[in-house]
C-alpha positions as CSV (number, residue, x, y, z in Angstrom):
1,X,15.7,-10.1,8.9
2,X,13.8,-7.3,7.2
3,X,13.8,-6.7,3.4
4,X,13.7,-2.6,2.7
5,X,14.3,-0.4,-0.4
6,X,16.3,-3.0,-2.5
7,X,18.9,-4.5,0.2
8,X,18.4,-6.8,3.3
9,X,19.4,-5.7,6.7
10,X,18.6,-6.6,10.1
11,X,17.9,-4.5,13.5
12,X,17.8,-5.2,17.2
13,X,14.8,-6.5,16.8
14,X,13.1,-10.1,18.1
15,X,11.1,-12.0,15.6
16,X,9.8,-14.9,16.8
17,X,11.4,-14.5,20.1
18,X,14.5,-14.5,19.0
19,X,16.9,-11.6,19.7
20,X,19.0,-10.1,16.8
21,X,21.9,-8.6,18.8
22,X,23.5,-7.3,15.8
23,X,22.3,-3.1,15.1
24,X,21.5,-2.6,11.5
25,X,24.2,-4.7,9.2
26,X,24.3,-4.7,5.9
27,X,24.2,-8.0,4.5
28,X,23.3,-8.3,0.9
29,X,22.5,-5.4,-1.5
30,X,20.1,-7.0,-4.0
31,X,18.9,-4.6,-6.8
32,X,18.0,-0.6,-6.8
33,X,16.3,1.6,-9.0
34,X,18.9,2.6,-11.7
35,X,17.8,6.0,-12.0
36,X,18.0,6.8,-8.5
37,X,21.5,8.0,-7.5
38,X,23.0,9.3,-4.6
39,X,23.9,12.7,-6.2
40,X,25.3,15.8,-4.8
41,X,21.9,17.3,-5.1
42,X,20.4,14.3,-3.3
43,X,22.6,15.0,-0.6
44,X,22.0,18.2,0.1
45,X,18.3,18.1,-0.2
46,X,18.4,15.4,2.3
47,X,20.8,16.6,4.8
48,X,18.2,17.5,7.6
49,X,16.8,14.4,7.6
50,X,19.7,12.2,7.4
51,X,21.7,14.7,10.2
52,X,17.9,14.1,12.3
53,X,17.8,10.3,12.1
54,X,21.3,9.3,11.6
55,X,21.4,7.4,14.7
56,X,19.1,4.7,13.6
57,X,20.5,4.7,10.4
58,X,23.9,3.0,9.8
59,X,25.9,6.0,7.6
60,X,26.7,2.9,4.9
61,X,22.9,2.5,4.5
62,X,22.0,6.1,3.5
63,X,23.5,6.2,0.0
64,X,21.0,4.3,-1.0
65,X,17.8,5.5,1.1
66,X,18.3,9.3,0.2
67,X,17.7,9.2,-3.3
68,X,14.0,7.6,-2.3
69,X,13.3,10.5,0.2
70,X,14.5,12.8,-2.6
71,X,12.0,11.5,-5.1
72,X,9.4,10.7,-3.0
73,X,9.4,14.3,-1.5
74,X,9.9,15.7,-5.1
75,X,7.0,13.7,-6.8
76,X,4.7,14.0,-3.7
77,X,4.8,18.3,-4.7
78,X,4.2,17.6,-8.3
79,X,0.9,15.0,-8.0
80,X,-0.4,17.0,-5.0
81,X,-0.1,14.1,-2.9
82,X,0.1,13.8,1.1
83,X,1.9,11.0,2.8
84,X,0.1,10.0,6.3
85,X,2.9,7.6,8.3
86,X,1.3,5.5,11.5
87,X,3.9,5.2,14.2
88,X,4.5,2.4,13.5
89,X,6.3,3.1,10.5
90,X,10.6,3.4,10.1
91,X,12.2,6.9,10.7
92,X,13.5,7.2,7.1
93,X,9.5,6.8,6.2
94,X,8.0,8.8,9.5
95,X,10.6,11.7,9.2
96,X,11.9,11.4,6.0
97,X,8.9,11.6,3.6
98,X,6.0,11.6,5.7
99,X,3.6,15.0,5.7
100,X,1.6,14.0,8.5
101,X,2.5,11.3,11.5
102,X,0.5,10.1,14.7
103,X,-1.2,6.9,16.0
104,X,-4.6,5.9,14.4
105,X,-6.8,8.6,16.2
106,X,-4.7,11.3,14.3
107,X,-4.8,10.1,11.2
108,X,-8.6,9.7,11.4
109,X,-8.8,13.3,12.1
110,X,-6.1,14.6,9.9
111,X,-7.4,12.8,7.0
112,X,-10.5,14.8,6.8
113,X,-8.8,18.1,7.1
114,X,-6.7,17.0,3.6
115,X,-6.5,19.3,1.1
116,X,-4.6,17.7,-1.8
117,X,-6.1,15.3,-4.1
118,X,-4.1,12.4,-3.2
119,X,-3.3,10.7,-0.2
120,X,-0.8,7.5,0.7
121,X,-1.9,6.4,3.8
122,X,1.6,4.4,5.2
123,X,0.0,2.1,7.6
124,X,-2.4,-0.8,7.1
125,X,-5.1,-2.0,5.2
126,X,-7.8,0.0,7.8
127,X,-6.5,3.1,8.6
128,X,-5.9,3.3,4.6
129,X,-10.2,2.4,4.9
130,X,-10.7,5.1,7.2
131,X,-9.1,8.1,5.1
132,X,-10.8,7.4,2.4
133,X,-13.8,7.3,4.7
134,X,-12.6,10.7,5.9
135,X,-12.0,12.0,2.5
136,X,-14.6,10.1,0.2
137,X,-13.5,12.6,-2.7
138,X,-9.8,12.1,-2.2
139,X,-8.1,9.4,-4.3
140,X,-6.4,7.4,-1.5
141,X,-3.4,5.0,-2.1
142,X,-1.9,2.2,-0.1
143,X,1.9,1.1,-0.8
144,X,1.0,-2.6,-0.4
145,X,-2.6,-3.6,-0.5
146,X,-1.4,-6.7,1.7
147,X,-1.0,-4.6,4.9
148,X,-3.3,-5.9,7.0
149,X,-4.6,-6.4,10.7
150,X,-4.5,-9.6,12.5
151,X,-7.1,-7.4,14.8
152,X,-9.3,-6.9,11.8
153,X,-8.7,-9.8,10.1
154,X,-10.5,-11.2,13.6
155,X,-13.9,-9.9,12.8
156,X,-16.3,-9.3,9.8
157,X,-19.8,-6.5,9.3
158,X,-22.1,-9.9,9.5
159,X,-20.1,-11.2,13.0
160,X,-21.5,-7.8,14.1
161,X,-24.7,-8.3,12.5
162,X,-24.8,-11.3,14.6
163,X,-23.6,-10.0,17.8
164,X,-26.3,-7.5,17.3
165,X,-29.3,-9.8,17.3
166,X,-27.9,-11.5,20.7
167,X,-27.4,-8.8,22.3
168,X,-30.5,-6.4,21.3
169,X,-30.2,-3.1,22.0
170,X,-27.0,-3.3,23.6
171,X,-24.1,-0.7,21.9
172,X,-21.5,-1.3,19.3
173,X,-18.1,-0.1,20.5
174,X,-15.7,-1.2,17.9
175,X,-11.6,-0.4,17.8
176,X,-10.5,1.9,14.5
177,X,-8.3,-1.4,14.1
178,X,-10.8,-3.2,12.3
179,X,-12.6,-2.7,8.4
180,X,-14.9,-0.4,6.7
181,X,-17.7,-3.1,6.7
182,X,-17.2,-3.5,10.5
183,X,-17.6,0.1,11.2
184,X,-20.7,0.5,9.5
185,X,-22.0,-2.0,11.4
186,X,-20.7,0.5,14.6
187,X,-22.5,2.9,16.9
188,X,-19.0,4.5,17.7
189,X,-15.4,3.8,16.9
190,X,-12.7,4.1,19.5
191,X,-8.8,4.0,19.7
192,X,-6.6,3.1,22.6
193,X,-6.2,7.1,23.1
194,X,-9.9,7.3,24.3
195,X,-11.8,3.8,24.6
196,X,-13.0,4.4,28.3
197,X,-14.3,8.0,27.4
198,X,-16.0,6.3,23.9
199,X,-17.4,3.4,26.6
200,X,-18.6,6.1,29.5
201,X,-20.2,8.8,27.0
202,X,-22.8,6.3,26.4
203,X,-24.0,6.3,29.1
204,X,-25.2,2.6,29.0
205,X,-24.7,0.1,31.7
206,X,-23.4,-2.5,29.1
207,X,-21.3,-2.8,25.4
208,X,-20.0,-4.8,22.9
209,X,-16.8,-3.8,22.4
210,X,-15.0,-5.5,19.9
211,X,-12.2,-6.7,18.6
212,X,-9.4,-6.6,21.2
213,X,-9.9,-8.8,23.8
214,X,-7.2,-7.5,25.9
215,X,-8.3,-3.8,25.2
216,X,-11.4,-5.2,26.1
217,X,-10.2,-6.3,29.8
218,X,-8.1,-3.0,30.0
219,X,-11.2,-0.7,29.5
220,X,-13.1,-3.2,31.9
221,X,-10.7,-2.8,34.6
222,X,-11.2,1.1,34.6
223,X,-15.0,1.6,34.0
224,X,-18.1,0.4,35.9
225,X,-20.2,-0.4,32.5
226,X,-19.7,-4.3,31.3
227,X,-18.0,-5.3,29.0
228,X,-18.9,-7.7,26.2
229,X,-15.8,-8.8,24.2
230,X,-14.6,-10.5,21.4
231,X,-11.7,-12.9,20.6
232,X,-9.2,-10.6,18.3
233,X,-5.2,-10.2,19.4
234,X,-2.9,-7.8,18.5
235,X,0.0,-10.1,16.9
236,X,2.8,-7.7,17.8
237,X,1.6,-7.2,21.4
238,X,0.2,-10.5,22.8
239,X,3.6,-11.9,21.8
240,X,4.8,-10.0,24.8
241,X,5.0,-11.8,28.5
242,X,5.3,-11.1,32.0
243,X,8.5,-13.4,32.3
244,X,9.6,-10.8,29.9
245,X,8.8,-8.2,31.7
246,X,10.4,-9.5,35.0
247,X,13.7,-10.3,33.2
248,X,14.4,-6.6,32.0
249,X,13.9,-5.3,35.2
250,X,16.3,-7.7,36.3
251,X,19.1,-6.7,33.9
252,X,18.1,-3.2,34.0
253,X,17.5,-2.0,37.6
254,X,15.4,1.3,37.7
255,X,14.0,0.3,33.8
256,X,10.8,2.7,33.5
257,X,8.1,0.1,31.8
258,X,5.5,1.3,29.1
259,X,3.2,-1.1,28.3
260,X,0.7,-0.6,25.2
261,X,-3.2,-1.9,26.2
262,X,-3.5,-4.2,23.3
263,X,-0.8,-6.0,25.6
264,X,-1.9,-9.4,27.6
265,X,-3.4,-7.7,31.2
266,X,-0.8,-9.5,33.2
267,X,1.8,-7.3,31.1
268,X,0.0,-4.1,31.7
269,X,-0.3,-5.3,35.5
270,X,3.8,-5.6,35.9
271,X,4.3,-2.1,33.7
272,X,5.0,1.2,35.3
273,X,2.5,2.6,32.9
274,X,0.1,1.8,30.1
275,X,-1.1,4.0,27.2
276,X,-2.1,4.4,23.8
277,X,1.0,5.2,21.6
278,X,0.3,9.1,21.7
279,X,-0.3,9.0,25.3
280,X,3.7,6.6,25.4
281,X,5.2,9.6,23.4
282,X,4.0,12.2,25.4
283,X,4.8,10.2,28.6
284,X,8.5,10.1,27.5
285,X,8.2,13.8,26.6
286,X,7.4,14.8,29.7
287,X,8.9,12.1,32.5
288,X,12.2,11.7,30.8
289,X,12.9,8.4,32.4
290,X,16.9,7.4,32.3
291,X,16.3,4.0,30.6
292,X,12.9,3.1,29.4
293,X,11.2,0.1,27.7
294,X,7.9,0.0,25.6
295,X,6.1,-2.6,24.9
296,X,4.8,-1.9,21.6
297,X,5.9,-2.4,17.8
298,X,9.9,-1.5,17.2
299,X,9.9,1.5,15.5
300,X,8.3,3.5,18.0
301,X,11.4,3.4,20.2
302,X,13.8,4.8,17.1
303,X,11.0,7.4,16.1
304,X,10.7,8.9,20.0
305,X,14.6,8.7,20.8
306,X,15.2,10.9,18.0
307,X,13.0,13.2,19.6
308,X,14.5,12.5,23.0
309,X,17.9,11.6,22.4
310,X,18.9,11.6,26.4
311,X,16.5,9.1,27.3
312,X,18.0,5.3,26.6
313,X,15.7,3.0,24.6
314,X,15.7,-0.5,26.1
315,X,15.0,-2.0,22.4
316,X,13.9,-6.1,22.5
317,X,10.8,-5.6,21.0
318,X,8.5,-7.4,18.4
319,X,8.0,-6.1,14.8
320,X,4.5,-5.7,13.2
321,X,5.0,-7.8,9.7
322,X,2.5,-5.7,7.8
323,X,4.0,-2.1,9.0
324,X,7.3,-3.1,7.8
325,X,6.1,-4.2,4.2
326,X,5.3,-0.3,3.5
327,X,8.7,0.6,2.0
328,X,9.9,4.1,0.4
329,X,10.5,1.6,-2.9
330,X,6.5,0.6,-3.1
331,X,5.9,4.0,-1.9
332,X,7.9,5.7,-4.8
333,X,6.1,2.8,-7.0
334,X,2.6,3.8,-5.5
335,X,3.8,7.7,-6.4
336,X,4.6,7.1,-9.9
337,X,2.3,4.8,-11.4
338,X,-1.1,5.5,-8.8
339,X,-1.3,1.8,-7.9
340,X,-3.1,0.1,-4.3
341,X,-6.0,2.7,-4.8
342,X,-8.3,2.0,-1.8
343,X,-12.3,1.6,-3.3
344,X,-15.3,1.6,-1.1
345,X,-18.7,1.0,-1.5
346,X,-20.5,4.5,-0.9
347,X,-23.5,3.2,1.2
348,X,-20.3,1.6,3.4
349,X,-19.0,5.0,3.4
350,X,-21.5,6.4,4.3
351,X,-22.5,4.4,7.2
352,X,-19.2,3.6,8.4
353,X,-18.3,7.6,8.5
354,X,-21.3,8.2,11.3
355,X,-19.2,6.1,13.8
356,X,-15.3,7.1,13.1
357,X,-16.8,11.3,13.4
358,X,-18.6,10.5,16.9
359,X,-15.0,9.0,17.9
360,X,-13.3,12.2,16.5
361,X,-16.2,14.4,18.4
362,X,-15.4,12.3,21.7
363,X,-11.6,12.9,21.8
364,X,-8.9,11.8,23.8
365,X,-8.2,10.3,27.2
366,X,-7.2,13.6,29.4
């Protein structure tokens, strides 16, 4: 059950291995924002969105979401502010107020191409670390400052530090899922869009590449350098398993299988296809499998089907606990009273910058 914009409801989604077969029912309205109505004005100013994501959206819901879009797109004009959404994030967020959407790769570029003052990075604690990064003179603003990263929660600058000394000489590949202190520590940022070109373009016969160990084993299975790993999960994607995997193509014969590489390698190994979640919408966009299944956070399925409506989502799926606390009430709240500001040390900055632009410079996967 998932607490959003002043009322509980819950979605096909499994938490804790448990399926919720019920789609999207109301349950309880709690409280809204008084001043926020559903209006005639509201609901003309937000009838391309709501005609655009209505299918993930049950119509009794909308009432009360609209007149958030309407101010958040409203105030977002008149304190120059952009609104960067991950993927990850809910359609009413990713199509409904958002300026600029992608996985994390994007947003690392985007945000140093920002020209307004402001910037509300809707995602977690890092990638909120890496715009301001990006855009050192920007004032940068996270909905909910507790956001975070079990993957960058897994490692800290001094574990690097330490890494270093053991291994002398040897590279620092670190994942753009991990902090500011961690990346200046870093010879080179990657993503799951371009980890084996970040690894190769070394040159180098060996790395530490760090934190995902099951990224880790991923790049390791398709480059010759070695790979020295570290212990860091994904909590959304190790959840998922191969019995899983074997029982949906049981109940769905023909089931096109996406898997995500922060998933365990015996998941990736019984997928039709693994990628980073750029490389799963583009996949859709061009294959249009029949029924398809991807084994990544939930809200990725609602936000491509709206783009693909004749391709049917297979949706069990796990939920990433610090996506869905980014709300469009705390990011109204964030909007009106400039609260979560993301502050970093310049030398940090400064340091941590180097490694994210040689990413950027690198690219993606072809």
């Amino acid at each position: 059950m998932a607490a959003n914009n002043g009322f509980y409801y819950i979605n096909r989604y499994k938490c804790d291995n448990n399926t919720v077969t019920i789609n999207s029912i109301l349950l309880l309205f709690i409280f809204m924002n008084a001043q926020l109505s559903f209006t005639d004005e509201v609901k003309t100013n937000t009838s391309v969105i709501y005609n655009k994501i209505k299918n993930t959206i049950p119509d009794i819901e909308w009432p009360f979401i609209a007149p958030y879009i309407h101010e958040i797109n409203k105030l977002k004009k008149q304190t120059n502010t952009v609104i960067l959404a991950h993927n990850y994030q809910t359609p009413q967020i990713f199509y409904g107020v958002a300026d600029i959407v992608g996985d994390s790769l994007a947003l690392a570029i985007e945000a140093s191409k920002v020209k307004e003052d402001n910037i509300i990075m809707c995602g977690v604690h890092f990638m909120a670390e890496t715009a301001k990064i990006m855009s050192p003179n920007k004032k940068v603003y996270l909905p909910n400052l507790k956001a975070g990263c079990s993957l960058a929660a897994s490692i800290t600058g001094q574990d690097i530090v330490n890494l270093k000394k053991k291994h002398p000489g040897v590279p620092v590949v670190s994942y753009v899922n991990t902090s500011a202190d961690v990346k200046a520590e870093t010879d080179v940022c990657c993503t799951s869009a371009n980890a084996v070109k970040v690894v190769e373009s070394l040159g180098v016969d060996k790395v530490l590449f760090l934190p995902d160990e099951y990224l880790a084993k991923y790049v390791a299975s398709k480059t010759k350098v070695e790979i020295i790993s570290w212990h860091g999960k994904c909590e959304v994607h190790e959840k998922f398993s191969e019995k899983e995997i074997a029982e949906l193509r049981k109940n769905y014969p023909g089931l096109t299988i996406i898997a995500h590489p922060e998933c365990p390698p015996e998941v990736i190994k019984a997928s039709d296809f693994a990628g980073s979640t750029s490389h799963m919408v583009n996949y859709v966009k061009d294959k249009k499998p029949k029924n398809v299944f991807l084994v990544t956070e939930c809200s990725m399925s609602d936000n491509i089907q709206i783009e693909n409506p004749d391709v049917n989502f297979i949706k069990p799926c796990n939920i990433c606990p610090h996506m869905k606390s980014i709300s469009l009430s705390n990011i109204l709240d964030c909007l009106q009273n400039k609260k979560n500001e993301i502050l970093i040390d310049n030398n940090i900055i400064e340091r941590a910058r180097g490694s994210i632009e040689k990413m950027i410079a690198i690219g993606r996967q072809d």
